[in-house]
C-alpha positions as CSV (number, residue, x, y, z in Angstrom):
1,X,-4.6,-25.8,-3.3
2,X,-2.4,-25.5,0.1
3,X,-4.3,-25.3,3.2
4,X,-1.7,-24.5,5.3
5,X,-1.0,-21.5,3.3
6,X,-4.6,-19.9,3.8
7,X,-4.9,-17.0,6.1
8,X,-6.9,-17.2,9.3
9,X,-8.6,-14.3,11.0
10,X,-9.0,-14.4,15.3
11,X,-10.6,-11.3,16.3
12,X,-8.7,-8.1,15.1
13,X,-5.5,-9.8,13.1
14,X,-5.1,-12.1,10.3
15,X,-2.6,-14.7,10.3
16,X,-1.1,-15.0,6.4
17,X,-0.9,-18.8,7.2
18,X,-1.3,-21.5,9.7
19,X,2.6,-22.4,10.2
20,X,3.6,-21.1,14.2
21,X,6.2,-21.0,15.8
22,X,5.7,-23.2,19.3
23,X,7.2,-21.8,22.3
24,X,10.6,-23.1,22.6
25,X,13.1,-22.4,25.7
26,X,16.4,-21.3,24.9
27,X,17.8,-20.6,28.5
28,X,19.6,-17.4,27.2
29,X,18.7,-14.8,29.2
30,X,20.4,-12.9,32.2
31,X,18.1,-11.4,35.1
32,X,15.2,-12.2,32.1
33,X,16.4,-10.2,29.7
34,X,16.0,-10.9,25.9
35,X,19.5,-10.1,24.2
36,X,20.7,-10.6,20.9
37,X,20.1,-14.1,20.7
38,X,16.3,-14.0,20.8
39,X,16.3,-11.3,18.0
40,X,17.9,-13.5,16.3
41,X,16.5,-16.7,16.6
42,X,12.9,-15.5,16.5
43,X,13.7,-13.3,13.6
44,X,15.0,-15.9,11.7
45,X,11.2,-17.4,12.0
46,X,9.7,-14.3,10.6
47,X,12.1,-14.0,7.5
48,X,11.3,-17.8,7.1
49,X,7.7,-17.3,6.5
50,X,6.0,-18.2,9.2
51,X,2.5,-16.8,10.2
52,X,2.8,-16.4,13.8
53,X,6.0,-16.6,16.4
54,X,5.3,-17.4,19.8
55,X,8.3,-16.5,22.6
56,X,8.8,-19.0,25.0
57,X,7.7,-19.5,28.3
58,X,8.0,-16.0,29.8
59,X,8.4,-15.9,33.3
60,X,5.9,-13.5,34.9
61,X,8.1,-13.6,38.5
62,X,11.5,-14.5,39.0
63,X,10.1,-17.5,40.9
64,X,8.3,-18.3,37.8
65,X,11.4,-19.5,36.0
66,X,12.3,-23.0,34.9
67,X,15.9,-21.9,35.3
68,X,17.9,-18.8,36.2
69,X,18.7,-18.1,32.1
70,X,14.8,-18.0,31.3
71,X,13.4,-15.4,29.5
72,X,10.9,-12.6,31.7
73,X,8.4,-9.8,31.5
74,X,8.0,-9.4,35.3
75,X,9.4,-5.8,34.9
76,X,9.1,-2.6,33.2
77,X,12.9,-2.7,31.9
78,X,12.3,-6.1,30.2
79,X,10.3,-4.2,27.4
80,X,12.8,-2.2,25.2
81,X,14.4,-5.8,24.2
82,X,11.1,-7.2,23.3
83,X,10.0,-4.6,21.6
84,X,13.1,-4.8,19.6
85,X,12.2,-7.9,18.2
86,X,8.5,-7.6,18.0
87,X,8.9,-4.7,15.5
88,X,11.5,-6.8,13.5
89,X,8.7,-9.7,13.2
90,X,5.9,-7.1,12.3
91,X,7.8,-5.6,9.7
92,X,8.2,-8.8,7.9
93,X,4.8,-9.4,7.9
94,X,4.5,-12.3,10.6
95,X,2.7,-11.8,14.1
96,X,4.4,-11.6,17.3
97,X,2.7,-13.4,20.9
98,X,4.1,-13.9,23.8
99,X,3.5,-17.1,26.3
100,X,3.4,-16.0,29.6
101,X,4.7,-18.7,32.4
102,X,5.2,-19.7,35.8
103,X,6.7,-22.5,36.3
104,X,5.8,-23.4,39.7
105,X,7.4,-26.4,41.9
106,X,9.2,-27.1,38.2
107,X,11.0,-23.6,39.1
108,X,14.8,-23.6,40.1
109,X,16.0,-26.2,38.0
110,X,20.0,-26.1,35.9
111,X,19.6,-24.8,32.1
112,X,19.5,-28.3,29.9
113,X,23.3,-28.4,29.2
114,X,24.1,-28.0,32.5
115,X,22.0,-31.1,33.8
116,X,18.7,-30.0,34.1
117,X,18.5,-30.8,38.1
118,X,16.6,-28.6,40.8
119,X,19.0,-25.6,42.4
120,X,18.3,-26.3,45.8
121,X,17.8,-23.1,47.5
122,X,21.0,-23.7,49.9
123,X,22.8,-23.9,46.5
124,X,21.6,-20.5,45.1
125,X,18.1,-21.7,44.1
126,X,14.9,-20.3,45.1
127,X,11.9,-21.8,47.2
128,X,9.5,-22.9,44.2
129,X,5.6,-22.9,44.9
130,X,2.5,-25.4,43.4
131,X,-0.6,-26.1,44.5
132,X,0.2,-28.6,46.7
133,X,3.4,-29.6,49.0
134,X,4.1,-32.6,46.2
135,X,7.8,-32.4,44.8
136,X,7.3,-32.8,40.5
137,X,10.4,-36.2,41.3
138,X,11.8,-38.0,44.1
139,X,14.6,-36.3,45.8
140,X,13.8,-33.0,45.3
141,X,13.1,-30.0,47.5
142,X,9.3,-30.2,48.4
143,X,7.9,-27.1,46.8
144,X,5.5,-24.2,49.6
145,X,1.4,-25.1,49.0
146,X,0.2,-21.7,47.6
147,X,-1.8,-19.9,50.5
148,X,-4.4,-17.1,49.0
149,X,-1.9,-14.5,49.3
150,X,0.3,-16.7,47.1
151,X,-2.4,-17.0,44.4
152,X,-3.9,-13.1,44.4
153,X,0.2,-12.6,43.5
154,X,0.3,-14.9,40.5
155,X,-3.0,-13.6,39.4
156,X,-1.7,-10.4,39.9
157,X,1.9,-11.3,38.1
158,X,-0.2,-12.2,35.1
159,X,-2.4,-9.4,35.1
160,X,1.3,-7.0,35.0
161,X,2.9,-9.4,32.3
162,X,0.0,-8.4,30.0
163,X,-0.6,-4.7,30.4
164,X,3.5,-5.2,29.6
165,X,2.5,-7.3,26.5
166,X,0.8,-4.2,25.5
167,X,3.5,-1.7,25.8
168,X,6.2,-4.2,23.7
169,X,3.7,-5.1,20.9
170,X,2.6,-8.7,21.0
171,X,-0.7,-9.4,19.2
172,X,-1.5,-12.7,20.7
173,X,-0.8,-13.9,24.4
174,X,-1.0,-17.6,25.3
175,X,-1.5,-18.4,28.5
176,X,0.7,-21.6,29.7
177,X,-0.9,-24.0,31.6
178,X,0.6,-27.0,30.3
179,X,3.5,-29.0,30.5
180,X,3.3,-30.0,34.7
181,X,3.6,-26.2,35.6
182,X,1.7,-23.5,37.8
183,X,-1.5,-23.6,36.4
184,X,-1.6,-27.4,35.5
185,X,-0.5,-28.5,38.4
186,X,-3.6,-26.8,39.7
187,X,-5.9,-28.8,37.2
188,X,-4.6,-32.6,37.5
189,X,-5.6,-34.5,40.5
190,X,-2.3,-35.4,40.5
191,X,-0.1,-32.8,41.8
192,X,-3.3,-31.1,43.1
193,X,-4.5,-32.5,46.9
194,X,-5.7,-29.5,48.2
195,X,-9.0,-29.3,50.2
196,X,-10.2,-26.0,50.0
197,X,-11.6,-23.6,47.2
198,X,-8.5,-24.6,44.7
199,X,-8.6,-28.3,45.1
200,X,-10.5,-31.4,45.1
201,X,-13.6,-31.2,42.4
202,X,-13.2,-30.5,38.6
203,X,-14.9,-26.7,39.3
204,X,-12.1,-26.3,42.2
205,X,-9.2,-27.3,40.6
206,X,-9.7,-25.1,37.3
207,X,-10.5,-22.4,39.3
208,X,-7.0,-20.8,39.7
209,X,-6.8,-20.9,35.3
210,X,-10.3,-19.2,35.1
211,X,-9.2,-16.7,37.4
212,X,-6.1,-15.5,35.5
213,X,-7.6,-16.1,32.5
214,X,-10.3,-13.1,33.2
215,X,-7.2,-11.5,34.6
216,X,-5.3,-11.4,31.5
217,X,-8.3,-11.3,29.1
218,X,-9.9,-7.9,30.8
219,X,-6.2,-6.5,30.6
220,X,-6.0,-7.3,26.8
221,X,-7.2,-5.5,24.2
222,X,-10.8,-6.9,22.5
223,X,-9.1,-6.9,19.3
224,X,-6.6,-9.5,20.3
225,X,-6.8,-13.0,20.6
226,X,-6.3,-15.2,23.6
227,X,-4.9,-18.4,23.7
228,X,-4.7,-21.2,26.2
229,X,-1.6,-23.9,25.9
230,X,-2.8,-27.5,27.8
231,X,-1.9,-30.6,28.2
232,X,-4.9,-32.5,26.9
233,X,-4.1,-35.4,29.3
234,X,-1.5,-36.3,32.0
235,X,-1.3,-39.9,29.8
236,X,-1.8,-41.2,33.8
237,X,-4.5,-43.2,35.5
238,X,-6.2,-40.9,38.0
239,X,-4.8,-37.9,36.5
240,X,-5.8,-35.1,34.0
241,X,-8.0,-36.9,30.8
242,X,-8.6,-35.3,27.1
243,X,-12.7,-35.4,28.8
244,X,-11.6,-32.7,31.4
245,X,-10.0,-30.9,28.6
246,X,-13.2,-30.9,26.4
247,X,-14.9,-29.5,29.3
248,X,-12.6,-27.0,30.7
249,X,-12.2,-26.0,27.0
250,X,-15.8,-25.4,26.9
251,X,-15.8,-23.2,29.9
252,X,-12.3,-21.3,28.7
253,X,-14.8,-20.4,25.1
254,X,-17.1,-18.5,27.5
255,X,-14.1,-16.5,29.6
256,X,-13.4,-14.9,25.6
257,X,-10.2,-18.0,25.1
258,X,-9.5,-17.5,21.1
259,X,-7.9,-21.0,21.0
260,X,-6.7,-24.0,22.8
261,X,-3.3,-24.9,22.1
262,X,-3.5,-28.8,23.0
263,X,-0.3,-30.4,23.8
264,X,0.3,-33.4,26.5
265,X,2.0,-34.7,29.2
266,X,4.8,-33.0,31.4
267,X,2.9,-33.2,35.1
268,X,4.1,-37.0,35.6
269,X,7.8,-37.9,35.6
270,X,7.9,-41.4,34.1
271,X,4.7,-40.6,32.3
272,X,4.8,-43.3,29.6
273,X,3.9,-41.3,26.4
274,X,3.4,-43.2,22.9
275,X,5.4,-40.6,20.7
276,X,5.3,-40.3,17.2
277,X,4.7,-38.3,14.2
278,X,1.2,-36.3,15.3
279,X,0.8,-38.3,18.3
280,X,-1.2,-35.4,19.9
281,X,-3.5,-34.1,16.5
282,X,-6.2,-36.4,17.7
283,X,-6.4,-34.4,21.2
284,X,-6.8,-31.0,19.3
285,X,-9.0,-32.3,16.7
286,X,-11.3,-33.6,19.4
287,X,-11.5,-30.5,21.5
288,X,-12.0,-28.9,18.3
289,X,-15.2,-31.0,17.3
290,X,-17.2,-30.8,20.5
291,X,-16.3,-27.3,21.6
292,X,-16.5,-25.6,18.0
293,X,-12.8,-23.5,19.5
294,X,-10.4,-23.2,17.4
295,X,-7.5,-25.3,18.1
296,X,-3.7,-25.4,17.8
297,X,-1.5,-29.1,17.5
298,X,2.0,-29.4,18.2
299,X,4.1,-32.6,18.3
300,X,6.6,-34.3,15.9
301,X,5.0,-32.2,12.9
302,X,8.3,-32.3,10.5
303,X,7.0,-32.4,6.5
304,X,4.8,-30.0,4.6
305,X,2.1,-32.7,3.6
306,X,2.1,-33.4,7.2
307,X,1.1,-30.2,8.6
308,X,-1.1,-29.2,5.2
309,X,-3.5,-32.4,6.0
310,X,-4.3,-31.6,9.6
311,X,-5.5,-28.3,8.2
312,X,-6.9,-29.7,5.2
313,X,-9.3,-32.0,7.3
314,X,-10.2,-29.5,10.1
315,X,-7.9,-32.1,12.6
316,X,-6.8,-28.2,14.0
317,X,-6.6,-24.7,13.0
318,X,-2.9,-23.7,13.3
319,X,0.1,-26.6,13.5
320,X,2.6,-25.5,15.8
321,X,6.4,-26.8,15.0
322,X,9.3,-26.7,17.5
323,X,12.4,-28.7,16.5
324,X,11.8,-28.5,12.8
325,X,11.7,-24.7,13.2
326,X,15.1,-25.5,14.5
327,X,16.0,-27.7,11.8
328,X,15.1,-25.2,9.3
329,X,14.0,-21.8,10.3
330,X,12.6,-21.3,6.5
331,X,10.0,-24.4,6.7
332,X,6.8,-21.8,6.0
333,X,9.1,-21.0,3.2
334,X,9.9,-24.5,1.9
335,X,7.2,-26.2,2.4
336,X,4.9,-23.5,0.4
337,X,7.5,-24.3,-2.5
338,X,6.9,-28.1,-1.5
339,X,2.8,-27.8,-1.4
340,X,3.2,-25.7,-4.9
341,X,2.1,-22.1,-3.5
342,X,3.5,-18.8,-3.8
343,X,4.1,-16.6,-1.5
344,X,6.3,-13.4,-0.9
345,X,10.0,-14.3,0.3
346,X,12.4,-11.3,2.0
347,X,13.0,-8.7,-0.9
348,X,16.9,-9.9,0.0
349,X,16.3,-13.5,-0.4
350,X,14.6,-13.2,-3.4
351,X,17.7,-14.3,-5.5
352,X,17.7,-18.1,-3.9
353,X,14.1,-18.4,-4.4
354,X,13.0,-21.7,-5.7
């Protein structure tokens, strides 16, 4: 029997298996428009088989961008695009979400193949914001220490990106607070130095992820899940730990969060990070166990028995899978031949199947 291949209900959808699609930048978009490349790369997911097909990080401002090419829903004229593809993904049976993003003083940086480096603003950039005046790496521009104007406008932002969800069809949001942006540099002690409401304590520094969390949740329909992406731990002394995550996690269940995506790392430049197949299962397994959520892993996931075992033993409840997605956009497809399960393929690609 394939665990991976077993359906999984959250709230008002079923999932026909537990492969997803993890939120992957492509740096393809103009003004944050999706285009034909999007359609094509996410659809590609949804003929492969997969249960669920996550966008990536969607900026929710222009100054939420990692880059000038991201992807947005900060505006009503992003939606016909989105929609587009959405549809496509429902019609092949798959479900659609949507991770909304801001990437805070990890804003304004070059698409990957064009360096990666902070746009300063003198150079056509934009003045990024965090929660405190700490650049994310030495030499670059200090980013402005969100004042509570600043915050009601990301809380806002989020609360537009969803009611936008709505009108384009996703099913599941996931809110980003991972990876060293916005909302985690909130959380960590780290890049967090504040001394008012939003800083200092645990209960402070969470604050700003509860707050759009009730934002987006009372926006969103019942029958739709929430999700929350962290990083389980900052893999730093003195910075964010996979005990903090247990207990935000707790608190998150109580605010109506469906399930915590746990990734790592992302808030400390020279972070030293012991990578390797699964490395972060143990992070999502534990969050799992003492907060009874339902929990996603993601991290150097590549083979069928792989991803079927962390189901099989309750380690999490969906695998995520990035780069092998982009190794091979049928995996859900494969590796049900692999794990000896059938399931439907595209009426067109019936011909090749195995």
């Amino acid at each position: 029997m394939s665990h991976l291949f077993s359906p999984l209900s959250i709230r008002g959808i079923e999932l026909k298996n537990r492969v997803t699609v993890s939120p992957m930048c492509e740096y393809s978009s103009t003004d944050g428009f999706a285009n034909d490349w999007h359609l094509v790369h996410l659809g590609a997911f949804a003929t492969g088989g997969a249960g669920l097909i996550i966008t990536e990080a969607t900026a929710i401002s222009p100054e939420g961008r990692i880059s000038p090419s991201d992807l947005g829903i900060w505006k009503d004229e992003h939606i016909e695009m989105l929609e587009r593809i959405t549809t496509f993904i429902h019609q092949q049976g798959a479900i659609a979400g949507v991770q909304l993003a801001h990437a805070g003083r990890k804003a304004s940086h070059a698409e990957p193949w064009n360096g990666g480096k902070q746009i300063p603003v003198l150079s056509g950039g934009w003045q990024t914001v965090s929660a405190s005046g700490l650049a994310f790496t030495d030499g670059e521009e200090k980013p402005l220490e969100l004042d509570k104007d600043g915050i009601n406008k990301v809380i806002e932002d989020f609360k537009e990106a969803t009611y936008r969800s709505i009108k384009v069809g996703f099913k599941v949001i996931e809110i980003h607070a991972a990876h060293g942006y916005l909302l985690h540099q909130f959380l960590s002690p780290l890049s967090n130095v504040r001394n008012d409401e939003y800083g200092g304590s645990f209960e402070n520094r969470i604050r700003l992820l509860l707050e759009v969390t009730d934002a987006v949740r009372n926006a969103w329909p019942a029958e739709y899940p929430l999700f929350v992406r962290i990083s389980a731990t900052d893999w730093t002394p003195g910075g964010w730990t996979e005990y903090d995550s247990v207990a935000l996690a707790t608190i998150l269940k109580d605010k109506g969060v469906d399930l915590i995506d746990c990734s790592t790392g992302g808030n400390v430049a020279k972070a030293k990070i012991p990578v390797g197949p699964g490395y972060q299962v143990e992070f999502a397994e534990k969050v799992k166990k003492e907060t009874g959520l339902l929990t996603g892993t993601v991290g150097m996931i590549t083979t069928p028995e792989q991803a079927d075992q962390i189901i099989q033993t309750e380690q999490a409840d969906l695998v995520l899978l990035a780069r092998e997605h982009l190794r091979d956009p049928h995996f859900a497809l494969r590796a049900a031949h692999v794990l000896g399960h059938e399931v439907k393929w595209p009426l067109q690609y019936e011909r090749a199947k195995w």
